[in-house]
N, C-alpha and C positions, 0 to 999 in steps of 0.2 A: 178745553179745560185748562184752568193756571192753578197749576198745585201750590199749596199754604205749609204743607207737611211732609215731612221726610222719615222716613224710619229704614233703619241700617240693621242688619244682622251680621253682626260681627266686629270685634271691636281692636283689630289687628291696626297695621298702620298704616294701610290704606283705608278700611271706614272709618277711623277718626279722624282721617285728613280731611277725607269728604264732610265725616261731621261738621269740622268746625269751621269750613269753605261754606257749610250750609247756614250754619247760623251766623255768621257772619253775613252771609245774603240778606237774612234776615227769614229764614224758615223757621217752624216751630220742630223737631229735632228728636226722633226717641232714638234710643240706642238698645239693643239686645243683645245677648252672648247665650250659651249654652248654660250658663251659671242663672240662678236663684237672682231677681233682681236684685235684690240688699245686697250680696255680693260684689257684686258689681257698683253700687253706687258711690263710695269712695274713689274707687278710679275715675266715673263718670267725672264728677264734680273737679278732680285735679286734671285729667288729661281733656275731655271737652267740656268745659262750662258751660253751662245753658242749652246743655241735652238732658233730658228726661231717660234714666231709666228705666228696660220693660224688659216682657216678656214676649218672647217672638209674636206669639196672637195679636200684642195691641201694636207692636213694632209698622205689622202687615196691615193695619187699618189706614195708616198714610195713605198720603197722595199717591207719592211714589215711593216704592220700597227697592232698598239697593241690597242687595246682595253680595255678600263682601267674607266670604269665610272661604277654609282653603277647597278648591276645588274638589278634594276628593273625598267631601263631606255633604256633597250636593243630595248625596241620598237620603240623607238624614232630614230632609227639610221636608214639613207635611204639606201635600200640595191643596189642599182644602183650605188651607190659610192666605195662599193668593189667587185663589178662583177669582175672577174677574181686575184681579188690582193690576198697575202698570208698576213692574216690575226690570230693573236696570241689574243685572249681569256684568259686575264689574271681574270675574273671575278670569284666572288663563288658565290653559293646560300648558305646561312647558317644563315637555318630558327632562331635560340636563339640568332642571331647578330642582325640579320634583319627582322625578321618576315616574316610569311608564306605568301609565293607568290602562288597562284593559278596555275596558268603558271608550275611553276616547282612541287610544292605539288601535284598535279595531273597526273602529267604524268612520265612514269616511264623510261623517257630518261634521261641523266646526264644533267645537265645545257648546256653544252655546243654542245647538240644533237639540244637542242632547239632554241641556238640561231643560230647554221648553218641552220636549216629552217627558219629561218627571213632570215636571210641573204643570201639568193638564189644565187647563183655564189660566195661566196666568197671562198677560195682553206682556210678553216679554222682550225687552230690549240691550240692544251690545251697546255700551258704550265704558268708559271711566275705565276702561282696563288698558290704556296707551298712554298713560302718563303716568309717570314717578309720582309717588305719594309725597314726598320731598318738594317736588314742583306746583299741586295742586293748589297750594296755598302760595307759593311765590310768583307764577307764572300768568296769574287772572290779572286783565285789564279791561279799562270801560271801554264797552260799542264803540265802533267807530278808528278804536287806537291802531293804525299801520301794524305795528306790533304783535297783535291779539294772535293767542295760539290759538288755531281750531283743535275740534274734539270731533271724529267719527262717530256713528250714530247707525245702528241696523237695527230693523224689525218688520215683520209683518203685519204689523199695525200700526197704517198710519196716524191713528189718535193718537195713538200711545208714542210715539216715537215726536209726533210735536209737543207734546208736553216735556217733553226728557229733554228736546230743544231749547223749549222756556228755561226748565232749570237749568241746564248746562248755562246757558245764555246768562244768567243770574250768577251763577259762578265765576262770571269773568271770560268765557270762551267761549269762541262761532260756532254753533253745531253746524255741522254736515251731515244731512239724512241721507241715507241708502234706503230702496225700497224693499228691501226684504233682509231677513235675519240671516240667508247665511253669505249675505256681503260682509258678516263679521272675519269675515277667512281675509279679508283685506285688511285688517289691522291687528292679526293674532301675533303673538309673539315670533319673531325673523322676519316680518315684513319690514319695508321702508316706513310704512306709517310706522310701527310700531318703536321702530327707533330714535326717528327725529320728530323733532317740534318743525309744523308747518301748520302758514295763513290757512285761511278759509281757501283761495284761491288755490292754492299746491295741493289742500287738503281733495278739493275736489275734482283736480285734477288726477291725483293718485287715486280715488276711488273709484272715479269713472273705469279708468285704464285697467284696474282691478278686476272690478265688476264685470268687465267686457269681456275678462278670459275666464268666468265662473262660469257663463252660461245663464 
């Protein structure tokens, strides 16, 4: 599959970075909040131009829907809206930013273990949560460039986790797949990935060596 559409829940300053790294790619782009879309569409038009705003339901009809609100709002999301769709988990848990969540302080899945069981059908993937939203838009270079930051990438769906490659890829950055979703514990907020900008080559070197002490 090569996704054409992007749709974001959430219009903080990481999903409008993403936004408009995506249309600038040259995706077609909806944007949704908790708000009434007319509400939102004056921001829409000043802070990303050439997003459409929506409402979560048509948000989730994209190719790929990003997920981008604060984590401790994950319950609030109906999971009948991404039964089948490939869905990117750009969220963290990082209790000294946000304070201890129950939800995730207790249970010894990665964040992103936990919101694939809310969301029951969704084909879900970790990535876009290890770069400054500040960088996403300065940091992209074309294929090929020595330079190119890579981007980590986990899920138990390998369809779904090459598509998120495509995009990532379109964005300006190497994806590196991991084969399953809770190799997301390698690039959660305190690891090495999660602090520095590193090639494709470092990147999968640090995943490997990750991956190897998960199990």
């Amino acid at each position: 599959m090569i996704p054409a559409s992007i749709g974001i829940l959430g219009a903080g300053r990481v999903g409008t970075a993403v936004a408009r790294q995506a249309i600038t790619a040259g995706y077609s782009v909806t944007i949704a909040t908790a708000k009434p879309v007319e509400s939102i569409r004056l921001m829409t038009e000043i802070i990303v131009p050439g997003a459409t705003p929506a409402t979560a339901a048509e948000a989730a009809r994209a190719d790929i829907v990003i997920i981008a609100i604060p984590l401790h709002r994950y319950r609030s999301l109906d999971p009948s809206l991404f039964e089948g769709r490939i869905v990117i988990d750009v969220m963290n848990y990082w209790a000294p930013i946000d304070g201890e969540l129950d939800d995730f302080e207790n249970d010894p899945r990665t964040s992103s273990e936990i919101v694939q069981d809310h969301l029951v059908g969704a084909r879900l993937v970790k990535s876009l949560n290890h770069i400054g939203y500040r960088d996403m838009e300065v940091h992209g270079r074309p294929a090929g460039d020595p330079a190119r930051r890579a981007l980590a990438i986990a899920s138990d769906d390998a369809e779904a986790a090459r598509a998120v490659a495509s995009f990532i890829d379109r964005l300006g950055y190497d994806p590196v797949v991991a084969d399953r979703l809770a190799a997301g514990r390698a690039f959660q907020p305190g690891t090495v990935i999660f602090k520095g900008s590193h090639t494709a080559d470092e990147m999968t070197g640090l995943l490997s060596a990750a991956c190897a002490t998960i199990g």
